[in-house]
Every structure is written in structure tokens, then in C-alpha cells.
C-alpha positions in Angstrom: 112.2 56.1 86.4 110.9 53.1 87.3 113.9 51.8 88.5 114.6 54.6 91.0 110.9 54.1 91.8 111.7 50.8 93.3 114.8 51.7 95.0 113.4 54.5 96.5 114.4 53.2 100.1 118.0 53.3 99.3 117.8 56.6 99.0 117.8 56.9 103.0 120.8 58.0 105.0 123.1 55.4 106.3 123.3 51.8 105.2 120.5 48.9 105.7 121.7 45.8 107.7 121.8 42.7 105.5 123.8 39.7 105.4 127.0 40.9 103.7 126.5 44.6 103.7 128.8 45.9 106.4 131.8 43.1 105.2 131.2 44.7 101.4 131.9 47.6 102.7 134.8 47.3 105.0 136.2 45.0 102.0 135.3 48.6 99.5 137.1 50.7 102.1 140.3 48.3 102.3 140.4 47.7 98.6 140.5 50.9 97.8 143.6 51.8 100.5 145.2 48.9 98.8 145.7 50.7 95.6 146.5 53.7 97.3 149.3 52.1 98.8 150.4 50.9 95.7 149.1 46.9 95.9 147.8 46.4 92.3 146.1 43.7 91.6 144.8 44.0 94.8 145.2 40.1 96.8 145.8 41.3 100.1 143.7 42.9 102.7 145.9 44.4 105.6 143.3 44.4 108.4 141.2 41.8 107.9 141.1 38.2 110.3 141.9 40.5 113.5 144.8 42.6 111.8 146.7 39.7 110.9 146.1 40.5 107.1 144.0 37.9 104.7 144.7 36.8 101.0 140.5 37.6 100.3 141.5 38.7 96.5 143.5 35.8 95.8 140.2 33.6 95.4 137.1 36.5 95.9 135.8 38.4 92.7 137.2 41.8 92.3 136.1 43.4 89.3 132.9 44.9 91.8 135.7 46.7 94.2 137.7 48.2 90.9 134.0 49.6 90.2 133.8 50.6 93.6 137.2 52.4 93.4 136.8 54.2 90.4 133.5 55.9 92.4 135.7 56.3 95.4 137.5 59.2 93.2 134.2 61.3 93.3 132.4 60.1 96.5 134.5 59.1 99.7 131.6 57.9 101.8 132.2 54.2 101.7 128.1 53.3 102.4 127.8 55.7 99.5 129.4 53.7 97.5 128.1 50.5 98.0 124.5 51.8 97.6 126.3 53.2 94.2 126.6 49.8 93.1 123.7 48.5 94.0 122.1 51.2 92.3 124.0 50.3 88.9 123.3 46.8 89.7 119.8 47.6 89.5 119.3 50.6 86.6 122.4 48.9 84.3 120.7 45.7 84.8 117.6 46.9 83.1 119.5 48.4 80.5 121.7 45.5 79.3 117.8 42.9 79.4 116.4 45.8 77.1 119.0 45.7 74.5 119.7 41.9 74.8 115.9 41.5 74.7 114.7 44.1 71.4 117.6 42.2 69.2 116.0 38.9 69.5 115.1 37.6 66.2 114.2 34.3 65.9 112.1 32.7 63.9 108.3 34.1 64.4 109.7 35.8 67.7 110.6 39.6 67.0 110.4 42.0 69.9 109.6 45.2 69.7 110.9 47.9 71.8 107.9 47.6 74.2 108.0 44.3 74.9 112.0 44.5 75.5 110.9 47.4 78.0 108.5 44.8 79.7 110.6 42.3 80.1 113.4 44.6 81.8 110.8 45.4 84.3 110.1 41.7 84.8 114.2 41.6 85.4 114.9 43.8 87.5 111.4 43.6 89.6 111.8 39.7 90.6 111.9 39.3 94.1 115.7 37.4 94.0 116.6 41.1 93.1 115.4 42.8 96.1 116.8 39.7 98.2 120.2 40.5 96.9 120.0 44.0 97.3 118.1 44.1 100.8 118.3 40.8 102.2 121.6 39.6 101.4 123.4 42.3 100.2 125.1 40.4 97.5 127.2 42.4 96.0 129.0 40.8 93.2 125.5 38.7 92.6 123.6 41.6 92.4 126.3 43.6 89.7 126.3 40.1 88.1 122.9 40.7 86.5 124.0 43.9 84.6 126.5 41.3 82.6 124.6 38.3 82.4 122.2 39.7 79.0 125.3 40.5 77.3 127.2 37.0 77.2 123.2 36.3 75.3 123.5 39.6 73.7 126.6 38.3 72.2 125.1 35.6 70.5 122.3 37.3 69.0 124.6 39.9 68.0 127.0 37.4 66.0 124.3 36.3 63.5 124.0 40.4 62.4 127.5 41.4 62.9 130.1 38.6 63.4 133.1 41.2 65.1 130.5 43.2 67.1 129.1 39.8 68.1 132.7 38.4 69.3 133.6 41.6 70.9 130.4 42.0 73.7 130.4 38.0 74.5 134.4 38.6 74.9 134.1 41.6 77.3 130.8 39.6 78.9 132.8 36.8 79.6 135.6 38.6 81.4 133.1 40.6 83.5 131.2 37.6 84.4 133.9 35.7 85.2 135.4 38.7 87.6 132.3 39.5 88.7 130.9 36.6 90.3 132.5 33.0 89.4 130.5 30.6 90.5 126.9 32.3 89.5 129.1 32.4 86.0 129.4 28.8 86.2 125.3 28.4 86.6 125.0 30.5 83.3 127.5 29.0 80.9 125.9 25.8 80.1 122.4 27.7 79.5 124.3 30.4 77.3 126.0 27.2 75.3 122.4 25.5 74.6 120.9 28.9 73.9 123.2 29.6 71.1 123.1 26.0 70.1 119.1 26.9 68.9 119.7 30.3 67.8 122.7 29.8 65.6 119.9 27.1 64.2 123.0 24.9 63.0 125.2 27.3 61.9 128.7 25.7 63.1 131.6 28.7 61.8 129.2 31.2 64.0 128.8 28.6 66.7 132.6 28.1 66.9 133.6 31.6 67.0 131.3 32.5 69.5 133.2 29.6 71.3 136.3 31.1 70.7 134.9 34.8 72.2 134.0 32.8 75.4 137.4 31.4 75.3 138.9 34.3 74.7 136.7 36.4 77.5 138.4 33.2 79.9 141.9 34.2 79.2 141.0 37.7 79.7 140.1 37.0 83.1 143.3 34.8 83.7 144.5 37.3 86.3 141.2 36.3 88.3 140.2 32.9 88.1 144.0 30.9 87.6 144.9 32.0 91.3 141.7 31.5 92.3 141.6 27.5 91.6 145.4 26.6 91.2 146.0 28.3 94.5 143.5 26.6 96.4 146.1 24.4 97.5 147.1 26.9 100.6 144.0 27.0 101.8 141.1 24.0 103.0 138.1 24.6 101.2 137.3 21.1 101.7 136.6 22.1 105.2 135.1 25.7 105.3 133.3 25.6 101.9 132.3 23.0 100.1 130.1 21.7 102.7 128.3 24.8 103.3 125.4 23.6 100.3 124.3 21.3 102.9 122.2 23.7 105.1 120.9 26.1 102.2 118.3 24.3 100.2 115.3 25.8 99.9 111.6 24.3 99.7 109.0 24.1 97.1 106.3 25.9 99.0 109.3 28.8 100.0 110.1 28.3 96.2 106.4 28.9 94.9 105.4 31.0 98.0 102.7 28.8 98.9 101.6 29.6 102.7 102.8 26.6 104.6 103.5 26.3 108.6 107.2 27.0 108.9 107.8 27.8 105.9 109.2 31.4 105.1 107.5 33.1 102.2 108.1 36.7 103.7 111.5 36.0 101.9 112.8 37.6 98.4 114.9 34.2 97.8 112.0 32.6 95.6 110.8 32.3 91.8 108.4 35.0 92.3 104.7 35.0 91.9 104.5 36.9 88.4 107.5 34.3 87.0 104.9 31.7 88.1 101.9 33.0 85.9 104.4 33.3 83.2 105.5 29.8 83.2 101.5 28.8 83.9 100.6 31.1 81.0 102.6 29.6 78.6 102.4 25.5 79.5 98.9 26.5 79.2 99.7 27.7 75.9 102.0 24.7 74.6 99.4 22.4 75.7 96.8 23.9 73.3 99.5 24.4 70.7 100.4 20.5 71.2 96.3 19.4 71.0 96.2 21.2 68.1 99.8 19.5 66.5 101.3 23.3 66.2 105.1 23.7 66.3 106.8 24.5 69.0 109.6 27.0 69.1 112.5 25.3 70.3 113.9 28.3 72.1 110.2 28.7 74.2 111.0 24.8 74.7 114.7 25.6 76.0 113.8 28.7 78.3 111.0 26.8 79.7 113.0 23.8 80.7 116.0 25.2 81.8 113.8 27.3 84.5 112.4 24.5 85.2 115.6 22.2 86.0 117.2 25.7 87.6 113.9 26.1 90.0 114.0 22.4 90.9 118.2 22.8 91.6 117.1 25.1 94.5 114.9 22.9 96.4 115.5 20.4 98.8 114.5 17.7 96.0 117.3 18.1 94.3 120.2 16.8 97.5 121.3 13.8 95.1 121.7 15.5 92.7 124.1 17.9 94.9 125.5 14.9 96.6 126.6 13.1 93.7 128.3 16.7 91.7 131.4 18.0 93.2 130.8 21.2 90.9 127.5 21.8 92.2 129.1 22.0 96.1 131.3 24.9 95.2 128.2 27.2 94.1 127.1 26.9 98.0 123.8 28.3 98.1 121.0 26.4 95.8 119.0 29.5 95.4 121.9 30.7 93.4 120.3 29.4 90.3 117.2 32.0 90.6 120.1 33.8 89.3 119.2 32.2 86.0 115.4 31.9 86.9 114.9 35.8 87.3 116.8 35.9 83.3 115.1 33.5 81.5 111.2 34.0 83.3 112.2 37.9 82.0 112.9 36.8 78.7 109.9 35.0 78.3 107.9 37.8 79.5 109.3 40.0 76.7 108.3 37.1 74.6 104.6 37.1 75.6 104.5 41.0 75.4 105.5 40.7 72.1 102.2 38.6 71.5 99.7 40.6 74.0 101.3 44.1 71.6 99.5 42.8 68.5 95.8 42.7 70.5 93.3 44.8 70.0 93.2 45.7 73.9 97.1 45.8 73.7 97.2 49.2 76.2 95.3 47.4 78.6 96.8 44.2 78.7 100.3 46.2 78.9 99.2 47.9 81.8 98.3 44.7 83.6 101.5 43.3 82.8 103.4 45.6 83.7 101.2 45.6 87.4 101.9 42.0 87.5 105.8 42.0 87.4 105.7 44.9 90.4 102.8 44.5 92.6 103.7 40.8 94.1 107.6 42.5 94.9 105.8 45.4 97.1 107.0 43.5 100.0 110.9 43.7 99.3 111.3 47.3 98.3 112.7 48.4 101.7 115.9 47.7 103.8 116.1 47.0 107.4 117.2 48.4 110.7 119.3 51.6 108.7 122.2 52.7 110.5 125.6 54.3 110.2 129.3 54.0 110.7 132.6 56.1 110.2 134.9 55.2 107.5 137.5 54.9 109.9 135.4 51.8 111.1 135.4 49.9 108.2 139.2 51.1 107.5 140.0 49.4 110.4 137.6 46.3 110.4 139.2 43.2 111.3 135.9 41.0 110.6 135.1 40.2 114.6 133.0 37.7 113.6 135.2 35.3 111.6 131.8 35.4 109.1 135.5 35.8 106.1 136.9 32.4 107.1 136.7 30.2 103.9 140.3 31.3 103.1 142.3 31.0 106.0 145.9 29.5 105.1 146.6 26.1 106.1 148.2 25.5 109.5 147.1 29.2 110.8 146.3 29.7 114.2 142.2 29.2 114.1 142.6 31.5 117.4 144.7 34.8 116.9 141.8 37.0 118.0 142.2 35.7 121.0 146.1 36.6 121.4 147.7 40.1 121.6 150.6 40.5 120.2 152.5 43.3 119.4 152.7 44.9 115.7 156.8 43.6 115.8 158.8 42.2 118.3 161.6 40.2 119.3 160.6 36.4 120.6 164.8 35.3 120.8 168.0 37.6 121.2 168.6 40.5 122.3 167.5 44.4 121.2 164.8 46.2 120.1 162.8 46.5 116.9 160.9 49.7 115.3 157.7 49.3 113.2 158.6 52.5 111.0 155.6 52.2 108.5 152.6 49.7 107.7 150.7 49.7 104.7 148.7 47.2 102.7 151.5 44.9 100.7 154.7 46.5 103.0 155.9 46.5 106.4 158.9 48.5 107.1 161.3 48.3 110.0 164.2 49.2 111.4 166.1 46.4 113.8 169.0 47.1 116.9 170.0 43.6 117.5 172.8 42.7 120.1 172.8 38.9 118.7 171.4 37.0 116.4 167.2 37.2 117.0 164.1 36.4 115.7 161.9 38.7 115.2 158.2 37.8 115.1 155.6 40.1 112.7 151.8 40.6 113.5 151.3 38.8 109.9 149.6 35.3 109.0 152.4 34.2 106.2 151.0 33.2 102.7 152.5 32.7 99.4 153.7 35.9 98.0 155.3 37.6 101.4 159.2 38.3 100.8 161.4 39.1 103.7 164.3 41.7 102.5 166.9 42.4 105.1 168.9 45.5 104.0 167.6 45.4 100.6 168.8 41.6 100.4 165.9 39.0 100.3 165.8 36.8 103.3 164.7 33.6 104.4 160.9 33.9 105.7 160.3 31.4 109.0 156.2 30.8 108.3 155.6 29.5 111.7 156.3 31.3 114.7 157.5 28.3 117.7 154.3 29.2 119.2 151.6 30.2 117.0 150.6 28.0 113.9 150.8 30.5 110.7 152.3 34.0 111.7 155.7 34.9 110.4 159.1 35.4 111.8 162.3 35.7 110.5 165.7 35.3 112.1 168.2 38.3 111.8 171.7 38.9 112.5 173.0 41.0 114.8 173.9 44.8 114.3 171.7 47.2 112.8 169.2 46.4 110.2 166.3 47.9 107.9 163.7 44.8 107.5 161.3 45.0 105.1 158.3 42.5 104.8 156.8 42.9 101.4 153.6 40.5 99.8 154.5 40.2 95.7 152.9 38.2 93.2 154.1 34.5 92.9 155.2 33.2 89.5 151.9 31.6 89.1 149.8 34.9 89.9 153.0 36.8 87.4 151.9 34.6 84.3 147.7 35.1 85.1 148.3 38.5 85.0 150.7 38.9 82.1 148.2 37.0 80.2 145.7 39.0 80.8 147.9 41.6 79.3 148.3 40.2 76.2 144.8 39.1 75.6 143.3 42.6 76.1 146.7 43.4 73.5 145.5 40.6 71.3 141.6 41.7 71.9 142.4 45.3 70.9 143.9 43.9 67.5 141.2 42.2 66.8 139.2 45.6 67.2 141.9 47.8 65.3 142.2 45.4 62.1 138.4 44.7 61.8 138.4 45.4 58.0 141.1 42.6 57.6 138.6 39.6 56.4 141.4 37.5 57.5 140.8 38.0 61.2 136.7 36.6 61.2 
């Protein structure tokens, strides 16, 4: 109830403008003709860069758009469906921090049910939330925060229930991973050190949650093995891995302290009721310290991991950037109030948990509970609502060029400024019929007089075949005068051409062993009474 409390707005006809809305959307719409046309996995988006086709799945999360397809069988409405998913970004998000958070036993920390509750709210009512919901319309952020409890879930789990245990931070893993990469990348190390505590030395538990982990990374070979060994084709170097540059944030935007030209009407900060929790509790350790009382180590751990994740978003932190490649590929600093929003809500829970045993428990509950919503009042609404057909985001070519970061080598920077035809003949003599179009296919049928080349309304990248009456033919993958689109040569007479994107052997073996780990996974499951297998 809450939840659909604070998502009230999104309720409203139409779509809100945001950042990445309307390209989530056309990529929704697109995705899910590609599996209608029979392109599975999808890699390939046949409209997108001005018609010319783009290789977006190749190295852009997907698991999101497989969500998004399987709602596409009950609702068409493609700005339905995004708002779907933000919805379940938002509701599942809570669910997953509730469970995660009322298993915690560590120690003198137990959390009861109510506390668990608490913290959820404190998850899900962060302002990062509503600034990837309304503000940047992050999709595969935003459905990254249902997943992120369960890789820690995992871990709590494996000291109860060693298969049960392996099993969620498998399946986490794999949805992370799919989900959203790089804000994966920000939560591994933290997930590591967390288990390191809570395992409290425990090395067979520590190793097989390890081996989950490693498992959940072969699971999601299919994803992330194109996605870095194909890098190659494209120049990341040169439309990505600079971007970090510009997007640093500052500690006054961070802490939303009023400064002169500073923007605190933004979501993309730690949050005013994460700040009171972190106050709250170095208050707390100081006393604890004067008064030479232990310290719990995973209080220590969640306190100074926000901490270091905070200062990673500010403008501070540029050496540190400068000096890690892997930090340049996460692009935006403010990524790692990914993190923040987790491990602020956890401590929350944690503090609950203590404010539940007072004598003035209901009140202070209350007041808690006020404190993790009232300071977010400002981000509950979208902006500037509007709508558009689904034929417009069938056919959306991405005017803008915002989808550049994985344009092939050697392509034409230019081709929305050329019209060419769907087909045609550029040398020789005849004429040439586009027959049908789809997705992964072009079909065609060729009356040639000579020997001609015949020039397609395609950017060429690995995995296009050229079949010439059924026979696989030699692809040409620059036309002689524009960089990057293909053309073939063809002999004379008639011919049926057929232009057809396929996995490469690479992209073959990623997703046969995928296969075979959900094969191997689902043994694992089947023969859980064998002692042998944990």
C-alpha cells in the first residue's frame, strides 16, 4: 500500500519525460518484434541509428526487455509497459529488502518483521529511487534494486540452509549480471566483504557461496561474454569511457546542503533521512567507543562502505577515477548511491530493531517511518506527461544519436544525413526487389543483366550472412562510398538474396553455455538429497 502510495503519479495516462524514457520504450517496442520475428537472443534492433539497424543487445542488458516481453502478451500499450516495470522495480524491490532484511542473524542483531518492514520503506523511499524512476528513467537501474537483496539474501541464507543458500545467490547473480552490469560491478566487492563478516570465518560456506557467484557468472555467459570480448568492433574508448568525466556530483548536491549553483532539487543524492541514519549511529559508536563497548563488525562494514561509496560520487574522488580504468566504464559516479540507498536501508532496519524494544516503540516507529518519506515528497511526481503511438516507437530510429556508444568501427558517423534506398543496385545492370524485412532477415529477389553490386540499407556487423540462392556469399562491409553499410556483388541472371544476422561462434558458445549451466543448476536442484553434491 505504501508503495502504490508513492507511485501514485504513475498512475496518470501517457508516459512522463525523463532522460531515457522514450529510448526504453522504443527499445521495449523493437525487442519485443524481434522475437516475433523469430531473433532469439535478441542482438539486433532493425530500426534503430536512422534505419540502418544497431547491434544494441550485443553489449546492453536484456534481461529488463525479456521482462518487458513477457507483459507485452497481456498488455500491448508499450508506455504501459514500461510504467509495468517501473512499478515492479519499485513494489518487488521492497519485497526482496523485507525478506533479505528479517533473516539477518548476526550476532546481537536479529530483526524482527517490523524492523525488516522499515527498512524496505527506507529502500524503496530514498530519493535515488524516484531519480531513476522520474528523473532518469533508468530502467535496468531501477529493476536492479529488486535483485540486489538477494545476492545478500544468499549469503544469509547459506549459514541456515547451504542448497537454498547456493541456489538464490546463483539466480541473483544471473539477474544481476543481465540486469544491469556495471551497477553489478559496484555491488560485488561489497557482497564479497559482507559475507566475509557474516560467514564469521567459516571458509567451506565462504567458498561455496563463491562458487554460487561463479556459477550465477556462467549462467549469464550469453550476456556478458559478447558484451566484453566483442568490444573489439566497436570504440568505446571514444564514445564511453570518457563520459565519467562530466558527471561527478558535489558534496553539498550529495548532502543537499543549499549552496549557490548547486542543484538540491535533484533525486540523484544520499537523501536527508540516510543522513540522520548515518549521524544517529557515529553518534552512537562514539559513545559505544568512550565507553570501550564492542563494535559489531558488520555496523563497522555498512558504515564504511557508504561512506567510501558516497565519497566515489563526488567530485573528490576524480584521482581516484583517473587512475581506475574499471571505475571509467561505470560512467556516472552517482551510480554507487545504488549501493548507498542498500546499505543506509539496511542499517535502518538495524536501528528499528533497537527503537522496537522501547518503551515508546509505536511512537518512535511512527517517526521513523515519517522520516524515510517526508524528505522524498519532492520526487513523487513525473514531468511534462505525454503520449505516443506504438507505431512511433516501432519505427524509432533514435533522431538524436543519444544510442551512439556502439556504433561499429569505420561506420559512416553521418547516414542520417543520406537517403538511400531500402536496396539498390550501385554497379551493373537490372533491378532489385526488397520482398520482405524483418528484424534478423532481409529477403530479396535480384534481375541482373551483368554482374552488379547491390548495396543494402544495413550498417554491416559481425553476425550478418549474405546467402545468394540459398548458397552463403561473400559480404562486401563497405560500400565505395559510405564507410560501414553493406553490399554484396552478385552475378548476373536471376537471383533470391537473402541477408540474414546469426550468432558468431563466439556469441554460439556464450549461449550454449548458458544452456548447460541452467542444465547443470537444475541438477543441483533435482539431486539435493545427494550429500555428495554440497
Amino acid at each position: 500500500l505504501i508503495c502504490c502510495a508513492l507511485l501514485f503519479n504513475l498512475f496518470i495516462n501517457g508516459v512522463y519525460s525523463s532522460h531515457d524514457s522514450q529510448v526504453h520504450i522504443a527499445r521495449i517496442t523493437q525487442f519485443n518484434q524481434a522475437i516475433i520475428d523469430g531473433h532469439f537472443p535478441v542482438r539486433w534492433l532493425n530500426h534503430w541509428y536512422f534505419d540502418y539497424g544497431y547491434p544494441t543487445y550485443v553489449y546492453l542488458y536484456s534481461f529488463p526487455y525479456y521482462i518487458g516481453f513477457l507483459i507485452n502478451l497481456l498488455i500491448k500499450n508499450p508506455e504501459i509497459i514500461f510504467k509495468v516495470l517501473m512499478f515492479i522495480s519499485f513494489t518487488g524491490s521492497a519485497i526482496t529488502f523485507y525478506i533479505f532484511a528479517k533473516n539477518i542473524r548476526f550476532k546481537e542483531i536479529t530483526i524482527s518483521k517490523t524492523a525488516a518492514a522499515i527498512g524496505s520503506i527506507f529502500y524503496v523511499a530514498a530519493p535515488y529511487r524516484f531519480a531513476d524512476i522520474y528523473e532518469r528513467g533508468a530502467l535496468g537501474e531501477a529493476l536492479f534494486f529488486v535483485f540486489a537483496p538477494l545476492l545478500f539474501l544468499g549469503s544469509v541464507v547459506f549459514v541456515q540452509n547451504r542448497l537454498k543458500g547456493f541456489v538464490i545467490s546463483t539466480v541473483a547473480t544471473f539477474a544481476l549480471i543481465t540486469t544491469h552490469l556495471l551497477s553489478f560491478l559496484i555491488l560485488l566487492p561489497m557482497v564479497i566483504i559482507f559475507s566475509l563478516i557474516y560467514f564469521q570465518n567459516k571458509i567451506n560456506l565462504l567458498l561455496k557461496f563463491f562458487l554460487s557467484i561463479a556459477l550465477g557468472f556462467v549462467l549469464a555467459a550469453y550476456q556478458w561474454v559478447p558484451m566484453v570480448f566483442e568490444q573489439k568492433y566497436i570504440e568505446l574508448h571514444k564514445t564511453y569511457f570518457n563520459i565519467y568525466e562530466g558527471n561527478f556530483i558535489s558534496i553539498y548536491q550529495l548532502l543537499r546542503i543549499p549552496k549557490e549553483g548547486i542543484n538540491i532539487g535533484t533525486g540523484i543524492q544520499l537523501g536527508s533521512a540516510q543522513n540522520f541514519i548515518i549521524l544517529i549511529y557515529l553518534i552512537y559508536i562514539r559513545n559505544s567507543t568512550l565507553k570501550k563497548k564492542p563494535q559489531n563488525p558488520l555496523i563497522i562494514f555498512l558504515l564504511i562502505s557508504t561512506a567510501f561509496s558516497a565519497f566515489l560520487t563526488t567530485d573528490l574522488s576524480k584521482r581516484i577515477w583517473n587512475t581506475f580504468e574499471l571505475l571509467k566504464t561505470l560512467i556516472f559516479s552517482w551510480r554507487f548511491l545504488t549501493y548507498t540507498t542498500f546499505s543506509t536501508a539496511v542499517l535502518a532496519a538495524v536501528f528499528a530493531a533497537k527503537i522496537q524494544k522501547s518503551e515508546l516503540k509505536i511512537i518512535a516507529m511512527s517517526a521513523f517511518i515519517f522520516l524515510a518519506i517526508f524528505p522524498s515528497r519532492h520526487y513523487l511526481t513525473g514531468k511534462n506527461w505525454h503520449t505516443f503511438g506504438k507505431e512511433f516507437y516501432a519505427n524509432y530510429t533514435d533522431p538524436l544519436k543519444f544510442d551512439s556508444y556502439y556504433l561499429p568501427k569505420g561506420a559512416n558517423k553521418n547516414l542520417d544525413k543520406l537517403s538511400l534506398e531500402p536496396l539498390s543496385i550501385i554497379q551493373g545492370q537490372g533491378s532489385v526487389k526488397l520482398i520482405s524485412k524483418v528484424t534478423n532477415q532481409i529477403h530479396a529477389e535480384a534481375y541482373l543483366s551483368s554482374d552488379s553490386i547491390v548495396q543494402f540499407h544495413t550498417i554491416y556487423f559481425p553476425g550478418w550472412q549474405l546467402y545468394v540462392d540459398g548458397q552463403k556469399s561473400e559480404i562486401i562491409k563497405d560500400s565505395p562510398n559510405i564507410e560501414g553499410i553493406i553490399v554484396a556483388k552478385v552475378q548476373s541472371g536471376v537471383r533470391e538474396i537473402d541477408l540474414k544476422f546469426e550468432e558468431t561462434l563466439l556469441r554460439k558458445m556464450a549461449n550454449y553455455t548458458t544452456l548447460i549451466s541452467f542444465l547443470v543448476l537444475s541438477l543441483i536442484i533435482i539431486f539435493k538429497k545427494n550429500k555428495r553434491v554440497f
